[in-house]
C-alpha positions, 0 to 999 in steps of 0.5 A: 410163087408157085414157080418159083417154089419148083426152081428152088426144088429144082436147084436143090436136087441139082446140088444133090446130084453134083455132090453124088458125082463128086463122091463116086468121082472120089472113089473112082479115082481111089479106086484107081489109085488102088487097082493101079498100085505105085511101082515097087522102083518108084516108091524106093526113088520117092523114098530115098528123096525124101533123105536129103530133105530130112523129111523122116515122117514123109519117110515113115509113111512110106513103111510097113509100120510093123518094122519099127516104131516112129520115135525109134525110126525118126531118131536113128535115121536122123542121127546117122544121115546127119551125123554123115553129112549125106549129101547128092544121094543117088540110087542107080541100078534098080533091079526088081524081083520076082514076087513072092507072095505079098513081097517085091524084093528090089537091088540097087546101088546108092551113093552118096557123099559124106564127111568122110568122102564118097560111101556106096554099096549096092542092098536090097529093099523088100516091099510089101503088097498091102490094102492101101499099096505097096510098103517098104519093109524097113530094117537098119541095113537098108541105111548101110549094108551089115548095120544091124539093130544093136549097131551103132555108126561113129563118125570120127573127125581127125583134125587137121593141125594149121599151118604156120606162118614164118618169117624168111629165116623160119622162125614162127610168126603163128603157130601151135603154143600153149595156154592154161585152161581154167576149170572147175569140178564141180564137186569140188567146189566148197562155196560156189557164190564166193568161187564164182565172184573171185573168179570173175575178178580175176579173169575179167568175167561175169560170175553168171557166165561161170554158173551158165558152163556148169548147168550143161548137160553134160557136167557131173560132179567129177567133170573138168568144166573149162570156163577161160583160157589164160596165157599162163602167167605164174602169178595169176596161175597161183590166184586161181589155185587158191580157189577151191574147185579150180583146176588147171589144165595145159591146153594147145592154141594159135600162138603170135609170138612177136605179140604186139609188134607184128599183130597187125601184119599177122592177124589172127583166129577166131572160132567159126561162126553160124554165118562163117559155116553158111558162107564157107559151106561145102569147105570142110569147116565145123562147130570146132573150126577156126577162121583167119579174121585179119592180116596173113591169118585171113589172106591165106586161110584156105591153105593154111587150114588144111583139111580135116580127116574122117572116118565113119565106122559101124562098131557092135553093141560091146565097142567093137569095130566091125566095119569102117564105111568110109575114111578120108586122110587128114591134110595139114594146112600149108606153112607160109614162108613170108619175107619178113625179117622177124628181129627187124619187124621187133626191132621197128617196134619197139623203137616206135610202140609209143608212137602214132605211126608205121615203118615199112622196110624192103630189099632194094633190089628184090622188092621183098618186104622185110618188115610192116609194123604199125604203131601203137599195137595190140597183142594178137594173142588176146583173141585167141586166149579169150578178151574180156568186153572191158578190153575190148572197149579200152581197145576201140576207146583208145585215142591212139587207135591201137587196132587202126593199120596205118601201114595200109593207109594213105599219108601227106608225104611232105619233103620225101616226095621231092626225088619223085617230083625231081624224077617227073621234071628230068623226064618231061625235060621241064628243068635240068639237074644244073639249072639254078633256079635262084636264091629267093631267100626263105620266102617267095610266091610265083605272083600277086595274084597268090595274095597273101600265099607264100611257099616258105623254107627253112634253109638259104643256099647257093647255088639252088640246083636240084643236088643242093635242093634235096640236101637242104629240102627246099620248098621253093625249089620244088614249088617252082620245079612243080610250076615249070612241070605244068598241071597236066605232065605233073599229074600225068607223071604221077599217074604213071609212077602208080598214083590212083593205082591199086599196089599189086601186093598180096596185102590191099593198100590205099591207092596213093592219091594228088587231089582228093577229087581227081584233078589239081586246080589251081596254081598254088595247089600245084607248087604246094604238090611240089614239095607233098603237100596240097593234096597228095596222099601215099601209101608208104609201101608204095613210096618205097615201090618208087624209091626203088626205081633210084637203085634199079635203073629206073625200074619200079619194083614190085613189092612182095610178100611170100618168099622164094628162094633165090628171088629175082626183082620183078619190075611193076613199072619200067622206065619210069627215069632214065638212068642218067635222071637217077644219077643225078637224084641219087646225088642229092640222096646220097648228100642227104645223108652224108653233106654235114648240110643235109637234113639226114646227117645223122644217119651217116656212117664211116663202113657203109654208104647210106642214102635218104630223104627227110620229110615234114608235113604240115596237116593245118587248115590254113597257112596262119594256123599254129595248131596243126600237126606236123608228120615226119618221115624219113626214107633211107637206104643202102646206096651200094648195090655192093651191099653185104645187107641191102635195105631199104627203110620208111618211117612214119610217126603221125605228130612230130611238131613238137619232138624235132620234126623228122629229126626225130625220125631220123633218130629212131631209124638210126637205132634200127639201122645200127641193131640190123648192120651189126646183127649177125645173121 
């Protein structure tokens, strides 16, 4: 008991004896700390680090306390470097001085980048020899040079105007226009309950959002506080002046004045949000900025945004300028000259608004696109003068899909597939232009083993060559024409005219498609692809890149969307057929349009030789099925390179079962047609 006793003192005076020496080690190093003071140069290189970080206190600490308070101190310093923007702060140069007394005084130069661009100068810090080290002396001038305590810094944003967008006669696409802002002041309001809800009605807003906009901080009796902006029409304009304490304003917005007809190719701003400045940092974007979102708005953003000015200045107590710090010149964003025919974009729309559907028109022999319309539309300019949630709902509710861009997608292509299948068959040297493939009437199948299978097609004639078959657009024809081509050149023809391959154009499309898993199976999925059906699938821009190659000697064209002047084709694909192949096909086009038999006739004109090619495609689950739908295209062009006003137009309207299939197509491009021969330019 008694040893054990002594061990338990023993530990105890042990434990006694290591918190001594902890203590004295503590001291010691104190001690150390102090009789090793920090240098002068360290403590200012500590300091100015501490600026990027925004870490104030970590500053304060650092200061003689006697300079400033702290809230004092934290508020301005906060204010100004962020007010800046201060980033990559760097301090060169340091110089220490002769001691004087208690203070060290130290030069240097610093830099920094700002809003306003690059601000250095060279100052001076005094620091102090006090008990716990040396102190930094603080006064304002140690932020910029000359500012002094009753100094304030402005930072000014000189906004940069964007860019518009034209057509290639230079008419506006999207610009700067003018809108009506509704406000209220405030103090003019006489019953804000019944203001509040009339306003709601009209506008298609929730009365406690109004009431939200009044409680800023900011607002006073007399304020103009905007809470909608509207496109200014009178009759609404009127509503809202017979509210007491509603005031209207102009104000100048984005403007798309082809509205709904081009909505989908222009697309549209919208304000920035936390996550647009996140990932657009360091790229001149702020709280007021807009972004592109969609169409030549969102492709060209960066140089149509341009760059804003700024300038930083110190200005005395009574709003005198005294020093400008740093100024950077504004930089207009870029204006977009597109090749876009702004009468003919309008002129695609409003013969097809009703319909489910897209045009898609290009110069033949540049690649230049005049017009990409998709049907029905929306107005772009909602999303700038504000939409309500209803709206917005209707738009995405709606069974037509008016937001859906069905120029960028990919479609059954029926018939206006057959000149490209014929183009495959003349260069594999599978059939030849004269070879009559037989008169099989309006039904046949390539054997028994097909079952019940069986091509059909609407018209019987003689003799069937490939002239007569593009006329008359027989299924059998290019069924069999598919056969003798043979699965693996079919589809290898088709990869070397662009299928599976990304359309080199500034807008992303679908890349066309033969088989929805890559490869064509069987037989009688081959002689369907024959005539576009089966599986095939085709962006329409990329249709007329192929068509393009009937009038180019074989050359597809790549498409193009940014005018320049003097434009010259550019080939996206050479050789695809050989000229001789083309005068035969060209034949059969040319009949389309002008053989009292082909199904394009009425396209026909007495003062310029048209060409074309209709198309029908049945979207069924099956051959016995009668309540599918059908697409109708039609695919025309100027056949002359003599042309005084060379075109090259595809349409396509999603159901035509019931309105006379691809006649009705015919119809609409006709109308188009006749508006874009006779207009004067």
């Amino acid at each position: 008991m008694k040893k054990k006793k002594r061990r338990q003192k023993k530990l105890k005076y042990a434990a006694i004896s290591l918190s001594i020496l902890v203590i004295f080690a503590v001291v010691g190093i104190f001690a150390f700390r102090v009789m090793i003071k920090e240098k002068p140069e360290d403590l200012l290189k500590e300091y100015m680090a501490h600026i990027e970080k925004k870490e104030y206190e970590e500053m304060y600490s650092m200061i003689d306390t006697k300079s400033v308070k702290e809230e004092k101190f934290l508020e301005r310093n906060s204010k100004i470097y962020e007010g800046m923007e201060v980033e990559n702060l760097k301090i060169t140069e340091i110089q220490v001085g002769k001691k004087e007394g208690k203070e060290v005084p130290v030069s240097y130069h610093t830099a920094f980048d700002t809003l306003a661009g690059v601000v250095e100068f060279d100052n001076k810090a005094v620091f102090v020899d006090t008990k716990e080290g040396y102190k930094l002396r603080w006064k304002d001038s140690l932020i910029i040079p000359n500012l002094t305590r009753t100094d304030k810094i402005q930072v000014e944003t000189i906004p940069a105007q964007r860019g518009q967008i034209l057509d290639r006669n230079g008419r506006m696409l999207a610009g700067k226009g003018l809108a009506t802002s509704v406000g209220i002041v405030p103090g003019k309001l006489e019953n804000k309950e019944e203001a509040f809800q009339k306003l709601g009605e009209i506008l298609q807003i929730q009365p406690e959002g109004i009431q939200s906009k009044l409680e800023a901080e900011w607002v006073k009796e007399d304020s103009f506080v905007p809470v909608a902006t509207i496109s200014g029409e009178q009759e609404t304009e009127d509503k809202l002046l017979e509210i007491s304490g509603v005031m209207l304003s102009d104000v100048e917005v984005r403007s798309y004045p082809l509205k709904e007809a081009a909505s989908h190719l222009i697309g549209y701003v919208q304000a920035v949000t936390a996550e647009d400045l996140e990932a657009h940092k360091g790229e001149g974007y702020h709280a007021n900025s807009v972004i592109g979102r969609s169409g030549m708005e969102g492709l060209f953003e960066k140089r149509l945004k341009g760059q804003d000015g700024c300038k930083i200045s110190i200005f005395s107590e009574d709003g005198t300028e005294k020093e400008v710090v740093a100024s950077k010149i504004k930089e207009d964003g870029e204006n977009i000259l597109l090749t876009i025919d702004a009468e003919l974009q309008k002129s695609l729309y409003e013969q097809f608004r009703e319909d489910r559907g897209c045009s898609v028109a290009i110069h033949p022999y540049t690649g230049e696109v005049l017009a990409l319309v998709s049907t029905p539309s929306f107005d772009n300019n909602e999303f700038i003068t504000g939409m309500s949630s209803e709206r917005w709902t209707s738009l995405n509710e709606d069974a037509n899909l008016p937001l859906y861009n069905r120029f960028r997608q990919i479609w059954c292509p029926g018939s206006s597939l057959k000149p490209i299948v014929a183009g495959i068959g003349l260069k594999t040297g599978a059939f030849t232009p004269e070879e009559d493939f037989g008169n099989e009437g309006l039904s046949w199948q390539q054997s028994s083993s097909w079952g019940d299978y069986k091509v059909t097609t609407l018209h019987v004639y003689e003799p069937v060559i490939l002239k007569n078959a593009l006329i008359c657009s027989d299924n059998i024809y290019f069924a069999k024409a598919a056969l003798k081509i043979g699965q693996e050149n079919f589809m290898k023809g088709l990869e070397g005219l662009g299928f599976k391959q990304e359309l080199p154009f500034e807008i992303q499309m679908s890349p066309s498609q033969y088989a929805n898993n890559g490869q064509i199976e069987t037989e009688i999925q081959l002689a369907d692809s024959g005539y576009g059906q089966g599986q095939i699938l085709v962006n329409p821009l990329h249709l007329a890149s192929m068509y393009t190659a009937f009038l180019n000697d074989g050359n597809m064209l790549k498409p193009s969307l940014e005018y320049q002047e003097e434009k010259q084709g550019e080939a996206w694909l050479e050789g695809v057929f050989s000229p001789e192949h083309v005068k035969a096909i060209m034949e059969g086009l040319i009949g389309v349009v002008n053989d009292p038999n082909g199904t394009g006739y009425a396209l026909r004109r007495d003062d310029i030789l048209l060409a074309g090619k209709t198309g029908t495609a049945e979207i069924k689950d099956s051959q016995e099925d009668t309540e599918g739908t059908e697409i109708g295209w039609f695919c025309s062009f100027t056949a002359e390179k003599e042309a005084e006003k060379p075109i090259m137009l595809i349409s396509m309207v999603e159901n035509v079962k019931d309105l006379g299939g691809s006649g009705y197509v015919v119809g609409k491009d006709k109308a188009v047609l006749e508006q874009y021969f006779e207009r004067e330019e």
